[in-house]
MITI-244877 format. One line per 3 residues: number of its first residue (from 1); their letters; for each residue z, x, y of C-alpha. Coordinates in steps of 0.5 Angstrom, whole numbers, plus 500, padded with zeros to 3 digits. Layout:
# residues N
NUM> A> Z/X/Y; ...
END
This chain:
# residues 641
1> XXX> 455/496/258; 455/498/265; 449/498/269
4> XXX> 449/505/271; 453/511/267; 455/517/268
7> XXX> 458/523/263; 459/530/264; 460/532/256
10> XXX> 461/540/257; 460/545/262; 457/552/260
13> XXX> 457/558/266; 454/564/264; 455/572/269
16> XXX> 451/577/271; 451/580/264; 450/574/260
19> XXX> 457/573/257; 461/566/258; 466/566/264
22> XXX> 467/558/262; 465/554/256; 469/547/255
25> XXX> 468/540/252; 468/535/257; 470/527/253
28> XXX> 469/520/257; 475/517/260; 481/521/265
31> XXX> 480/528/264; 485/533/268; 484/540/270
34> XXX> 490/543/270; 493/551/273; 497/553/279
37> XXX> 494/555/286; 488/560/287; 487/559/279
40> XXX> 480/557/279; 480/550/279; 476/549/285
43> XXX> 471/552/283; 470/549/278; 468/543/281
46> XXX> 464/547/285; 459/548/279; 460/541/277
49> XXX> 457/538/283; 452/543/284; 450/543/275
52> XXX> 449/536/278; 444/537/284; 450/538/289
55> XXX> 447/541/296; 452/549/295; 452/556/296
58> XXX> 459/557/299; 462/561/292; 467/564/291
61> XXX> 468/571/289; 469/570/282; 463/565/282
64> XXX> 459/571/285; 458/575/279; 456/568/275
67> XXX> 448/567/274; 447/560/271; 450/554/270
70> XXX> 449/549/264; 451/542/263; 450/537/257
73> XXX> 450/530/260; 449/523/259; 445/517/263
76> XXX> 446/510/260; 445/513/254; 440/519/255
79> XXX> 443/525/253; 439/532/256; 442/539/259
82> XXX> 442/540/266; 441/548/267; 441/551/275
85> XXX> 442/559/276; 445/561/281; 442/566/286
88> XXX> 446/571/292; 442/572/298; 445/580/299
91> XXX> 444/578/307; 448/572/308; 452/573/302
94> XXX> 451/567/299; 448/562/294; 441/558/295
97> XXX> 443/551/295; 436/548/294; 435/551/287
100> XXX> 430/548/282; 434/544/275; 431/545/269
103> XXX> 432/540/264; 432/538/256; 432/532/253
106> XXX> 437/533/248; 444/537/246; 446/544/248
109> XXX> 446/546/241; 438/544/240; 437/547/247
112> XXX> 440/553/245; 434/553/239; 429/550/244
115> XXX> 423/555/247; 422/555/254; 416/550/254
118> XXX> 420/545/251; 425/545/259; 422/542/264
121> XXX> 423/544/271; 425/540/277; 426/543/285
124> XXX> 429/539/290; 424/536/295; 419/530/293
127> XXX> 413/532/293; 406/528/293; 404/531/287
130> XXX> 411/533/284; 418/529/282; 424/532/284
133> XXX> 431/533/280; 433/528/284; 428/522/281
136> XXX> 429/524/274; 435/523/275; 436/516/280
139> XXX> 430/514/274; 436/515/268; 441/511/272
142> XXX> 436/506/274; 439/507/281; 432/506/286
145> XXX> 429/512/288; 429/511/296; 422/515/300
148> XXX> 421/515/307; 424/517/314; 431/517/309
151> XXX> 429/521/303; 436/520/298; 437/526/294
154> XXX> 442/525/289; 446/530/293; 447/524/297
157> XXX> 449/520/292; 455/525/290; 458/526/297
160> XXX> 461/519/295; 462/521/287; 466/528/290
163> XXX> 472/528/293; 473/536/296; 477/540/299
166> XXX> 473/543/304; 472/536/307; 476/534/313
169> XXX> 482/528/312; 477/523/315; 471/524/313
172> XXX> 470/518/307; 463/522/305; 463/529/302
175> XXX> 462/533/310; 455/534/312; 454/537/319
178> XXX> 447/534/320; 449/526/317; 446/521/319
181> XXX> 448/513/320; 443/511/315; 443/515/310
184> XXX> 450/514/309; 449/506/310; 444/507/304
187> XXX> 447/511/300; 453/506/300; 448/500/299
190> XXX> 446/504/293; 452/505/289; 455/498/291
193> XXX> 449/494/288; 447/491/294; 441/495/296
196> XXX> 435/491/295; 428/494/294; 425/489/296
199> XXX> 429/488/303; 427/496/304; 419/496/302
202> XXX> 419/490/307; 422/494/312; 417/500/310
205> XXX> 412/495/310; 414/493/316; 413/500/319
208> XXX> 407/501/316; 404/494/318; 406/495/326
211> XXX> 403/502/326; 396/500/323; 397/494/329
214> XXX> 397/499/334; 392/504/331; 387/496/330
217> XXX> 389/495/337; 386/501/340; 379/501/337
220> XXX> 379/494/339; 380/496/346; 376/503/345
223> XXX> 370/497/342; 371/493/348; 371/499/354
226> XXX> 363/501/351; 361/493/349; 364/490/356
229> XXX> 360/484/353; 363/479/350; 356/476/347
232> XXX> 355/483/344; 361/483/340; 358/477/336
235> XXX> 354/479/329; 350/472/329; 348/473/336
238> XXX> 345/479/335; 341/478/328; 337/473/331
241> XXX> 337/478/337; 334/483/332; 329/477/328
244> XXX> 327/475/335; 324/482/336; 322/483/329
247> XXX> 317/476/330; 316/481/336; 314/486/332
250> XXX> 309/482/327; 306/478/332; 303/485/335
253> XXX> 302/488/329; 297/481/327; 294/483/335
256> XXX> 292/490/332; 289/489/325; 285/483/328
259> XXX> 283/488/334; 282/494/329; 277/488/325
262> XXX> 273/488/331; 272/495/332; 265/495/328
265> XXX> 265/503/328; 272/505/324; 272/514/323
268> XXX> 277/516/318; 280/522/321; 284/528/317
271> XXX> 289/528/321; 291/520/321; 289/520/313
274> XXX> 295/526/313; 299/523/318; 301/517/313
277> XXX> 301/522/307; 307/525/311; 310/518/312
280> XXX> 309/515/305; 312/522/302; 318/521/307
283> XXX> 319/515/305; 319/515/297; 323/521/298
286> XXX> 328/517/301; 328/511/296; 330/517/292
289> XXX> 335/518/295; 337/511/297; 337/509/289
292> XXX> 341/514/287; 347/513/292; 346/506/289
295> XXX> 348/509/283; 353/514/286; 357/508/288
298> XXX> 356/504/282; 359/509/278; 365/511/282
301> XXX> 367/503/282; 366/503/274; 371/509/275
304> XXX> 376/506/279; 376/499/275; 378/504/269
307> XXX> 383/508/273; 386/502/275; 386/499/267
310> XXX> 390/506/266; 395/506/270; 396/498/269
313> XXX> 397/500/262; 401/506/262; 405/501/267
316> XXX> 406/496/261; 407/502/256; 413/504/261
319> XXX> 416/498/262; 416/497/254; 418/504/253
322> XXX> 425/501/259; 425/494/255; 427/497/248
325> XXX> 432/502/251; 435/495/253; 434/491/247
328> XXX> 437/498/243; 442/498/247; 443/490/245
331> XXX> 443/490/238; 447/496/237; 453/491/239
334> XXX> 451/486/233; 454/490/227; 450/489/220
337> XXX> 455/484/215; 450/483/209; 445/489/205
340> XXX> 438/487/207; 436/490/201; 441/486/197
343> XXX> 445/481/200; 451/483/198; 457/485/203
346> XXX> 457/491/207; 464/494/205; 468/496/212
349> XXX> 469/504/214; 473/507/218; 468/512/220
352> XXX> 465/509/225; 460/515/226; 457/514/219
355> XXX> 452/509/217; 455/503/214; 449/503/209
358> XXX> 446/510/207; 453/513/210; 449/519/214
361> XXX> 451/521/221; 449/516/227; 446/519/233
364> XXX> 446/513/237; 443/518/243; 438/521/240
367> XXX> 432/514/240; 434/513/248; 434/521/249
370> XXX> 426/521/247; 424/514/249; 428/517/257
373> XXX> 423/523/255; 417/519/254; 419/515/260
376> XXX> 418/520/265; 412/523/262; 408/516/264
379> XXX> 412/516/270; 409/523/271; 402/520/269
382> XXX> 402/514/273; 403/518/280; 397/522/278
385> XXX> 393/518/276; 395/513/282; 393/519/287
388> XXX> 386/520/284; 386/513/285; 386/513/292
391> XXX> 382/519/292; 376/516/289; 378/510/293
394> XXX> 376/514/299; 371/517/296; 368/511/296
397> XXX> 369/508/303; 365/515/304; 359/514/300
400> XXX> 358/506/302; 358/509/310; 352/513/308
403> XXX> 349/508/304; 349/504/310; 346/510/314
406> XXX> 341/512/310; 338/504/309; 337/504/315
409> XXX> 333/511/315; 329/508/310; 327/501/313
412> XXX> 324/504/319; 320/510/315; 318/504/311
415> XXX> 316/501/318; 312/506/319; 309/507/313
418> XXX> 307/499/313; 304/500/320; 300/507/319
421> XXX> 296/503/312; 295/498/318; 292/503/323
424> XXX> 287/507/320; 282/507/325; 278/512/329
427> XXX> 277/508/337; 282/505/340; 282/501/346
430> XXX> 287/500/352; 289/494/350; 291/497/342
433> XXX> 295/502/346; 299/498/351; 300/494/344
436> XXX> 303/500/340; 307/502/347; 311/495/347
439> XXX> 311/495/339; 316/502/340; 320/499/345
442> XXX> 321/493/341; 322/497/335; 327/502/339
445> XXX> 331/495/342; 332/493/335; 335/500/332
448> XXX> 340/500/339; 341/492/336; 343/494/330
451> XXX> 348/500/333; 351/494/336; 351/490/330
454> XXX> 355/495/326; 359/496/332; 360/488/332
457> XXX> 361/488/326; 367/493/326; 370/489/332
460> XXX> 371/482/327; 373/486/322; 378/488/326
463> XXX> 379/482/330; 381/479/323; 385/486/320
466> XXX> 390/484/327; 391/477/326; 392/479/318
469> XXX> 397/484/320; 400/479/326; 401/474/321
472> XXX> 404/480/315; 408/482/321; 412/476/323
475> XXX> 412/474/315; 416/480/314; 421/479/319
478> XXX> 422/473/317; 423/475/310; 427/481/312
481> XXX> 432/477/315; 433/473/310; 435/478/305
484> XXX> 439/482/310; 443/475/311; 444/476/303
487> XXX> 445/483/302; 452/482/307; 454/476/302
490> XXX> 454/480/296; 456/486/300; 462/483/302
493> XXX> 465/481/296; 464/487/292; 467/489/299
496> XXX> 473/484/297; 474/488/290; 474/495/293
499> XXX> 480/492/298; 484/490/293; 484/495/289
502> XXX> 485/499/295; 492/495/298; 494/496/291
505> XXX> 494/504/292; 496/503/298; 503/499/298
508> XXX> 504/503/292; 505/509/295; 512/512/296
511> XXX> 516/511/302; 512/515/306; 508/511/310
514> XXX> 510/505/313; 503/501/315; 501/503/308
517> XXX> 506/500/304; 505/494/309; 498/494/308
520> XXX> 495/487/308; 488/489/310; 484/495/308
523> XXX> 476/497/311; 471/502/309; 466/503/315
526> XXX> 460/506/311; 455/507/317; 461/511/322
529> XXX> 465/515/315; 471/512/315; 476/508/312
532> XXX> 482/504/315; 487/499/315; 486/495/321
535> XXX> 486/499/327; 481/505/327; 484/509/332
538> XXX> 490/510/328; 494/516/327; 497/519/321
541> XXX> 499/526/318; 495/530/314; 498/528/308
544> XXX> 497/521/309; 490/522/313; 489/525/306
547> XXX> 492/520/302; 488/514/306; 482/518/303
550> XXX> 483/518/297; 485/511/296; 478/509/299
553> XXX> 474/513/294; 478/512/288; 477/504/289
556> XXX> 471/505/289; 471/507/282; 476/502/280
559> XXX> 471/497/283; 465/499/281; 469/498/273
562> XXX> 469/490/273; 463/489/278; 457/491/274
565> XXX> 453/490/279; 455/496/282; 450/502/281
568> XXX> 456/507/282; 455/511/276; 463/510/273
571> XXX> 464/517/274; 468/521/280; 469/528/281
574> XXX> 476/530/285; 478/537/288; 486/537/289
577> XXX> 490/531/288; 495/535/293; 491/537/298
580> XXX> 494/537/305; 501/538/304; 502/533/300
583> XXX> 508/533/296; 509/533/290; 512/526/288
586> XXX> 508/523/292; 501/526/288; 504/525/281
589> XXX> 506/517/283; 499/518/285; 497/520/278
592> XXX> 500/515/275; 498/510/279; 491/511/278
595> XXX> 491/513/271; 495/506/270; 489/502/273
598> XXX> 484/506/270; 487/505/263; 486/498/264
601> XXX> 478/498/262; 475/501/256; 475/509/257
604> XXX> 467/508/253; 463/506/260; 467/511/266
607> XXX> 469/518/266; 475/520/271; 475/529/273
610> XXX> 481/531/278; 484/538/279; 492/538/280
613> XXX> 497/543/280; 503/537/281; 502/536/273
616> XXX> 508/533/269; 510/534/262; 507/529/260
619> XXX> 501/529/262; 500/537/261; 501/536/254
622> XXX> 497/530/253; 490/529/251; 487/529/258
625> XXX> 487/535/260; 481/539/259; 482/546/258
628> XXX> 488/552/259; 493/550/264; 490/557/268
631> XXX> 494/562/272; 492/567/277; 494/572/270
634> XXX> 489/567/267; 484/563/271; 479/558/268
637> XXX> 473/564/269; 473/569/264; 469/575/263
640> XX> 468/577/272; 471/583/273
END
């Protein structure tokens, strides 16, 4: 099976007042919509693309008057109905392209059974707290979901999936005013299979990494412009420092207790006896207090062990939930020879939708729709839990900060209190007062001592997050040049597939163009929109502009058949195979050229969707065409006027 599948299996439009304007099944292979010009066939691509997450809001009159769309689909085997509303802003006259998609994880009939609750909505932007569409739907085609400065959208993805009307002749993607480079460059490495998530999480790492550089190197410098000196900047140095003072302090308070030994008349106050009462309370209190951060901290650490353990269960249960879809997907392709009750030999039929066994109907959808279903429900509380993760994370730094802080507060309060039980006396002399001047001095020089202990140790743990990060940083360049060097590989070969099936379109043309029918190479610039033969400055007719075109996208569909690597989902939407002027032989060989390549393959793993007027006989009256062939008297929207 393919590695990423796309299928629309029908498409449902609702009006204003509730009544189908359009209701069609939709089958896998090549599908034709069919009709003469001005009869609504555009339009119905229109809602395709936009069912899909497309970016549109330039409709039609006609499509004015519809309120919804609705789309049974299926993913690598995941069936669900898409719904999207359609609303009219009555100021600008047109429709909101950011609407919000519900979904249901099952077929339209069971939707149309559902309650309310059983759909589930998806706007168009990531949020940190929600998924988008987008990544529901990038999770079912197991294509990488991309984050940061070039968020894809799946409306990126199907600017190469959808061939338009409205795009000029040499825009290779679906036209956007506010493009960028990159985001076509990632788009294309997407859907060629050659985007590489560990290349791209390097590169985001490798931005973080530089930023969080610069950030370290600033409070460096800031450390260094209050700490000039270098031997203030060494924790060991100022620990002896702080001991030194400390021997300081008991040495003083050994010449106190001595001199207070020698006094022979001791005259306890109230006022003293008051005064270590005060402190000896202050101190119990903050013990208090220090114990129960101690405990604060010790029951948060329990629970990020235990977040931690959740979410690296819901992980596994994740990837076990994507391995039994893969390992369905695997034996459904050994059939059953023998009874297993029995052993006796399974009789063939020739109705492959029954069950050789008990003869009910197979759903061969239905365990990987809810095995999909239960897929994003983890994902949803993996993300939850991995953001109140960071919080109780933070939390955490916080309280170990205040920990710190208030330990200090107790270990001079405890000072205190040790040296008021050492001092109750009623006469002091000049000396035990010259003793307790040069006691606070030491005692003050050890709390800036332990100020610039913090500080220093701060500086060495910045010194050691700045050789980490430098070496992190010169780790990942290497590493990125070495996955870029085999991202080009495999995306020149699949390249080379891609310029096969285009030559092959291409010298098949009619007699028109003459550089085509001569064509021996054939390039597609991604990054700059574009596909030519060999000079980018060529010029050519509109016709031929628009042929050039359609060549480049339909070989990537024909390619992305025989390369499973490729992430394209084997599915193309096409507006028009006459655009620009193009006449009609032309077109029709057109038809015939890639109906014929593509009935090549398996019509089970691709779906192909096109719009013509230019139809022959044969075709018309064949099994492709979805559909009436519509008239302005009877065009493909119903119920609108």
């Amino acid at each position: 099976m393919m590695r990423s599948n796309l299928f629309l299996n029908r498409l449902i439009i609702y009006t204003v007042t509730g009544k189908v304007a359009y209701d069609e099944a939709y089958h896998r292979g090549i599908n034709i919509i069919c009709g003469d010009n001005s009869s609504g066939k555009s339009t119905i691509t229109h809602f395709i693309f936009y069912v899909l997450g497309g970016s549109f809001n330039d409709w039609v009159r006609e499509a004015k008057r519809c309120s919804m769309v609705l789309a049974e689909v299926e993913m690598n085997g995941a069936v669900l109905v898409i719904k999207r509303e359609i609303n009219i802003n009555p100021q600008t006259n047109k429709g909101n392209p950011m609407e919000p998609i519900y979904v249901y994880w099952g077929d339209f009939e069971s939707s149309q059974k559902s309650a309310s609750t059983d759909w589930q909505k998806f706007g168009y932007v990531t949020t940190d707290s929600r998924k988008s569409f987008s990544n529901v739907f990038f999770e079912n085609l197991d294509i990488p979901i991309v984050r940061g400065d070039n968020n894809i959208t799946f409306h990126q993805i199907l600017r190469l999936l959808y061939v338009d009307q409205d795009s000029p002749t040499n825009s290779l993607f679906l036209y956007e005013q506010f493009d960028t480079t990159l985001n076509r460059e990632t788009v294309s490495d997407l859907l060629l299979g050659v985007y590489n998530q560990d290349l791209y999480d390097s590169k985001q790492r490798l931005v973080e990494a530089s930023n969080e550089l610069d950030d370290v190197k600033k409070e460096i410098k800031i450390i260094r412009q209050f700490i000039p000196k270098d031997h203030d900047l060494i924790p060991e140095n100022l620990k002896t420092r702080i001991e030194n003072k400390e021997a300081e302090i008991s040495e003083i308070e050994e010449q106190l207790l001595e001199l207070n030994q020698q006094n022979k008349a001791v005259r306890f106050t109230k006022q003293t006896k008051l005064e270590f009462e005060k402190l000896n309370e202050e101190a119990i209190e903050q013990r208090s207090l220090v114990k129960k951060l101690e405990t604060d901290i010790r029951a948060l650490r329990y629970e990020i062990e235990d977040s931690a353990f959740f979410i690296k269960t819901l992980e596994t249960k994740s990837r076990s939930v994507k391995n039994s879809i893969l390992a369905r997907d695997f034996l459904g392709e050994f059939p059953l020879a023998y009874c297993p009750e029995c052993l006796s030999e399974i009789k063939k039929t020739d109705d492959d939708t029954k069950c050789k066994l008990c003869k009910e109907v197979i759903d061969s959808s239905f365990g990987v729709t809810q095995a999909r279903k239960i897929e994003q429900e983890l994902s949803f509380q993996i993300k939850e839990s991995k953001a109140l993760l960071i919080t109780r994370n933070r939390q955490l730094d916080e309280m170990k900060g205040l920990y710190e802080s208030e330990k200090v507060k107790l270990y001079n309060l405890q000072a205190r209190v040790n040296a008021a039980l050492k001092d109750v006396k009623s006469v002091r002399d000049e000396k035990i007062d010259a003793l307790y001047i040069e006691k606070g001095f030491a005692e003050g020089a050890i709390i800036q001592l332990r100020t610039l202990l913090e500080n220093a140790e701060l500086y060495q743990s910045l010194v050691e997050k700045r050789e980490g990060l430098e070496k992190e940083i010169k780790t990942l360049g290497n590493s990125i040049d070495r996955m870029t060097t085999a991202q080009f590989t495999m995306k020149e070969q699949v390249n080379k597939v891609i310029e096969k099936k285009a030559l092959y379109l291409l010298n098949n043309d009619l007699k028109r163009q003459e550089d085509f029918m001569e064509a021996k190479e054939f390039n597609i610039d991604y990054r700059n929109n574009l596909a030519f033969i060999s000079d980018k400055e060529a010029k050519y007719s509109a016709s031929s502009n628009f042929y050039l075109k359609t060549t480049a996208r339909f070989a990537i569909f024909l390619a992305s058949l025989e390369v499973e690597r490729m992430r394209y989902p084997r599915f193309i939407l096409c507006d028009n195979m006459e655009d620009k002027g193009i006449e009609e032989k032309r077109a029709q060989n057109f038809q015939k050229i890639i109906i014929e390549e593509t009935e090549k393959h398996d019509s089970e793993h691709y779906q192909m969707i096109y719009t013509t007027s230019f139809i022959t006989e044969e075709l018309k009256n064949s099994t492709y065409r979805v559909g009436e062939y519509y008239t302005k008297e009877s065009p493909s929207l119903q119920n609108v006027y």
